[in-house]
N, CA and C atoms as a LAMMPS dump frame, in Angstrom:
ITEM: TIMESTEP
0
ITEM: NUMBER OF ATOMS
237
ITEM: BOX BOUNDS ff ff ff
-5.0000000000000000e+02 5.0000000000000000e+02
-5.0000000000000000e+02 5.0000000000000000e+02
-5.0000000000000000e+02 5.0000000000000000e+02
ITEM: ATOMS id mol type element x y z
1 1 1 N -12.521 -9.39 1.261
2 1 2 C -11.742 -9.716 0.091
3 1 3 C -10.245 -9.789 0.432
4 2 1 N -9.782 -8.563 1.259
5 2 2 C -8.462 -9.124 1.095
6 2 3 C -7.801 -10.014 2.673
7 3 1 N -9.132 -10.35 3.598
8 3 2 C -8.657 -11.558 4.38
9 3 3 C -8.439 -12.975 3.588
10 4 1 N -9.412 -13.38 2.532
11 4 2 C -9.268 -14.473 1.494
12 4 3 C -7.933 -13.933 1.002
13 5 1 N -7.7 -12.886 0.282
14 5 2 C -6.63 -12.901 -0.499
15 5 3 C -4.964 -12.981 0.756
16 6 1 N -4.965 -12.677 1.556
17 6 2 C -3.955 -13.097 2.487
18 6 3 C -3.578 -14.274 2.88
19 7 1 N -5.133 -14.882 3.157
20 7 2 C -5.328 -16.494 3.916
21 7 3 C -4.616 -17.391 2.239
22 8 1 N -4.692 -16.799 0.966
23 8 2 C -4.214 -17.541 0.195
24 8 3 C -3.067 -17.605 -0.742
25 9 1 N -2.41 -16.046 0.215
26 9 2 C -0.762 -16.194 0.449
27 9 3 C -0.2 -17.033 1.395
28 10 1 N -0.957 -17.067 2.612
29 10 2 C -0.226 -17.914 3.847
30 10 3 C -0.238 -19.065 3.59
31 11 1 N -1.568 -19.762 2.67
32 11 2 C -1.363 -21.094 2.086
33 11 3 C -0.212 -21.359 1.266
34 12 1 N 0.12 -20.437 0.6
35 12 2 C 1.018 -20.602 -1.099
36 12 3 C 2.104 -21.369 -0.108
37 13 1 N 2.848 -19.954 0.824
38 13 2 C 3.457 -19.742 1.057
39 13 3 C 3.957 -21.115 2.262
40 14 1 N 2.529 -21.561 2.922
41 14 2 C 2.99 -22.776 3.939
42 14 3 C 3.518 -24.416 2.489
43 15 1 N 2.067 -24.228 1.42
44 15 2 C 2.633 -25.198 0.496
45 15 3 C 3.791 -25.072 0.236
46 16 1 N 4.701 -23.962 -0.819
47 16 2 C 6.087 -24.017 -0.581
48 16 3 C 6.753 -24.567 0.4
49 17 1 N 6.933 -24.468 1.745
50 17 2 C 7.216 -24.526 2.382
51 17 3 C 7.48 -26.57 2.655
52 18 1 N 6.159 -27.114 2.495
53 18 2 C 5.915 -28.469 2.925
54 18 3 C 6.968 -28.898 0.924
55 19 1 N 6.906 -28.311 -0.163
56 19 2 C 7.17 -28.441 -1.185
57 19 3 C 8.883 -28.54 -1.263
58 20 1 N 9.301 -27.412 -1.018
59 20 2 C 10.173 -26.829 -1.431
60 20 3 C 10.988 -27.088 -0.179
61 21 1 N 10.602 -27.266 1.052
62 21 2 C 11.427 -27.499 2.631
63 21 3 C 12.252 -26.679 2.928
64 22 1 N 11.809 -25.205 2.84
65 22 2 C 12.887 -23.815 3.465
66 22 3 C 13.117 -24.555 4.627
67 23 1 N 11.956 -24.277 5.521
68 23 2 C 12.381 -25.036 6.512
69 23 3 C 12.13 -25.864 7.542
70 24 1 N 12.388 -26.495 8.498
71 24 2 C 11.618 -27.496 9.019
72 24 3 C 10.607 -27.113 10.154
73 25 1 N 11.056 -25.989 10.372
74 25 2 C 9.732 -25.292 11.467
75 25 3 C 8.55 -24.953 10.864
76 26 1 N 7.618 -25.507 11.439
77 26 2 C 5.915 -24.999 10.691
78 26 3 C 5.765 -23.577 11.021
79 27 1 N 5.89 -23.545 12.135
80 27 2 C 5.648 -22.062 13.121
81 27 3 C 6.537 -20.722 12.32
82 28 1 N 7.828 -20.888 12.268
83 28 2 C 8.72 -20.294 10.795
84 28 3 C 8.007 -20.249 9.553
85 29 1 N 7.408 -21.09 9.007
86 29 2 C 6.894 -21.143 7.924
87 29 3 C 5.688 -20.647 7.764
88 30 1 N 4.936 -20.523 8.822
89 30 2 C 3.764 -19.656 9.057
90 30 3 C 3.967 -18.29 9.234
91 31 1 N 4.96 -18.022 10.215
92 31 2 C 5.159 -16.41 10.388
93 31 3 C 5.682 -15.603 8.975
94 32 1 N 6.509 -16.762 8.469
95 32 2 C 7.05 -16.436 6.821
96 32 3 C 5.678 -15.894 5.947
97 33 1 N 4.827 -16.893 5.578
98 33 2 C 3.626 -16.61 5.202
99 33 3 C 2.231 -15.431 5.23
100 34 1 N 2.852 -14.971 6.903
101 34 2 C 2.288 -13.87 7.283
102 34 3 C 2.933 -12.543 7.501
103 35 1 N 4.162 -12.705 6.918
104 35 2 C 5.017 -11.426 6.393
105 35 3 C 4.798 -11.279 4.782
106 36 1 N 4.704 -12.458 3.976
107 36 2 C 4.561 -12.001 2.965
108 36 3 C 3.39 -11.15 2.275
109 37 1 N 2.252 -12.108 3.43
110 37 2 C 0.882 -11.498 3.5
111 37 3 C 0.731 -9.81 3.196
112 38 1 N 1.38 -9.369 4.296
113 38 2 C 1.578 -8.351 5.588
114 38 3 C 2.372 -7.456 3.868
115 39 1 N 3.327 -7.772 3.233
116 39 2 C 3.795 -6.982 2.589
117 39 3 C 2.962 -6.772 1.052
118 40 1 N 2.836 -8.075 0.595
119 40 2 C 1.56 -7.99 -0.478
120 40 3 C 1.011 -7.329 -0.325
121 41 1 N 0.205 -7.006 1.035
122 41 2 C -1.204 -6.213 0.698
123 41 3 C -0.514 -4.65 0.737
124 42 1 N 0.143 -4.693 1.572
125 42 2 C 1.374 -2.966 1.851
126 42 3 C 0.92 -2.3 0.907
127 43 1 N 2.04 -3.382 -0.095
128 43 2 C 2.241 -2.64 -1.346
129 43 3 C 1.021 -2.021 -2.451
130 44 1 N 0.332 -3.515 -2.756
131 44 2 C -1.405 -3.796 -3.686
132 44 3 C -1.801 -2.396 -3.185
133 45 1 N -2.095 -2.324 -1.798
134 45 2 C -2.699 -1.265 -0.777
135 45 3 C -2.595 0.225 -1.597
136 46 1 N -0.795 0.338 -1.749
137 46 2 C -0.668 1.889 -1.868
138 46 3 C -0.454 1.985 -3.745
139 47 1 N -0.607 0.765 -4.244
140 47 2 C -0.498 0.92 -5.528
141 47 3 C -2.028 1.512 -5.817
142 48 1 N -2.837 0.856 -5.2
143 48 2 C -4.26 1.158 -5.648
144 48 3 C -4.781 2.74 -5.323
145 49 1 N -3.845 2.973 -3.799
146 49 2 C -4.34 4.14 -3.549
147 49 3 C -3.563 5.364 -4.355
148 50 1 N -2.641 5.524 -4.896
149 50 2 C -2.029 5.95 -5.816
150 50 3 C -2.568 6.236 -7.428
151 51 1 N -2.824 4.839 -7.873
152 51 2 C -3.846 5.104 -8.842
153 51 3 C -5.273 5.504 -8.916
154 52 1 N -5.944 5.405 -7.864
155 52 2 C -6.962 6.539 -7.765
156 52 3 C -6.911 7.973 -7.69
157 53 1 N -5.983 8.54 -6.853
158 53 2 C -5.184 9.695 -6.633
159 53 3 C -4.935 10.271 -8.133
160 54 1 N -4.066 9.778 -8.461
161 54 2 C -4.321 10.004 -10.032
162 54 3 C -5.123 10.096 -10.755
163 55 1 N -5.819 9.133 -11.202
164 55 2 C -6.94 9.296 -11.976
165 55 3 C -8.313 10.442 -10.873
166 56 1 N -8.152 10.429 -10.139
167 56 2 C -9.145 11.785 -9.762
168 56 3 C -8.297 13.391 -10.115
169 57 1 N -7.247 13.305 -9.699
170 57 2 C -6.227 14.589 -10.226
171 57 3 C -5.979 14.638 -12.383
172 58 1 N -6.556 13.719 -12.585
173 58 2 C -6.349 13.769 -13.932
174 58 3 C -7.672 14.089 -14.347
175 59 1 N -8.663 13.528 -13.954
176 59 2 C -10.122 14.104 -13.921
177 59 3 C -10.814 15.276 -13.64
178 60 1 N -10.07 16.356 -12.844
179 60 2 C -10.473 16.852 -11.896
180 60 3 C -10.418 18.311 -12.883
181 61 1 N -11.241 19.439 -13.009
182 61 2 C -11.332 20.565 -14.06
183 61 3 C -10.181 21.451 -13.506
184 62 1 N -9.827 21.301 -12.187
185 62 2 C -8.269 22.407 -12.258
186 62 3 C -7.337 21.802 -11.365
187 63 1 N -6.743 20.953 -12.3
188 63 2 C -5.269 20.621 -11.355
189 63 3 C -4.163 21.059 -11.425
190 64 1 N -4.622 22.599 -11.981
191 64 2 C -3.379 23.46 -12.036
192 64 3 C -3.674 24.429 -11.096
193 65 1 N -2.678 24.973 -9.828
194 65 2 C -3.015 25.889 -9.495
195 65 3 C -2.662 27.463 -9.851
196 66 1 N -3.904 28.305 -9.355
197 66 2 C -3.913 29.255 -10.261
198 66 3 C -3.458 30.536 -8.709
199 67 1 N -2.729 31.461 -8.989
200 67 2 C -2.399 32.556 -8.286
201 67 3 C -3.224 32.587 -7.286
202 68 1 N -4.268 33.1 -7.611
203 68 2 C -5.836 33.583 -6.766
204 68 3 C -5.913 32.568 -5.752
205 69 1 N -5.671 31.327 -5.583
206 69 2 C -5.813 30.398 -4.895
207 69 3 C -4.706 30.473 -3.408
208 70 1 N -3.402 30.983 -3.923
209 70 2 C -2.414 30.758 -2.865
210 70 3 C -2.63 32.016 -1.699
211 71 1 N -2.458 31.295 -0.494
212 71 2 C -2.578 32.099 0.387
213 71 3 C -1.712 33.933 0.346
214 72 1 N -2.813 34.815 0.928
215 72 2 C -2.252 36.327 0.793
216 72 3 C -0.888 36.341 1.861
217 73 1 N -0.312 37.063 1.967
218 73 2 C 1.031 37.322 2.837
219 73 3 C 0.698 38.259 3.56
220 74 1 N 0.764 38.268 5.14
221 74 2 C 0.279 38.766 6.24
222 74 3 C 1.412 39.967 6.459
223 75 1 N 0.922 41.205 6.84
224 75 2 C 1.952 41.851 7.248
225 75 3 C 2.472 41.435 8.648
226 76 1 N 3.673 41.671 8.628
227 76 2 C 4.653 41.357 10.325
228 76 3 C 4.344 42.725 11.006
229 77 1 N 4.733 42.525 12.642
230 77 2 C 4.327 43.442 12.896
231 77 3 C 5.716 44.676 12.838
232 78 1 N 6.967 43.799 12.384
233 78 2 C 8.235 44.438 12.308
234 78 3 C 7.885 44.343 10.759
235 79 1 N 7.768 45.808 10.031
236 79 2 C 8.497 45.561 8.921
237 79 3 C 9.22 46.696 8.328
């Protein structure tokens, strides 16, 4: 799914390109295409993983922590 969804940024992004004439290098206009790729998914990537994160911490019966849970405090051997 998201090789299609890349392959049809690099298109958008080469059409612009033949459209709009950033610029006259294809090879430029391809690597362009595959940065935007490259950042689209970045982002999509950590938006999605974020909102799962959430919605499992919002789901979840204790996402508060409670005393009993935090680690005990070790005696030193100086104290």
């Amino acid at each position: 799914m998201w090789k299609f969804f890349q392959t049809l940024i690099i298109a958008a992004v080469m059409c612009g390109n033949v459209y709009f004439k950033w610029t006259p290098n294809g090879y430029l206009a391809g690597l362009m295409g595959v940065a935007v790729a490259l950042i689209v998914t970045l982002t999509l990537n950590k938006l999605l993983d974020l909102l799962a994160r959430f919605r499992q911490r919002k789901h979840s019966p204790a996402h508060q922590i409670s005393t009993d849970t935090l680690p005990q405090r070790h005696r030193s051997l100086i104290s």
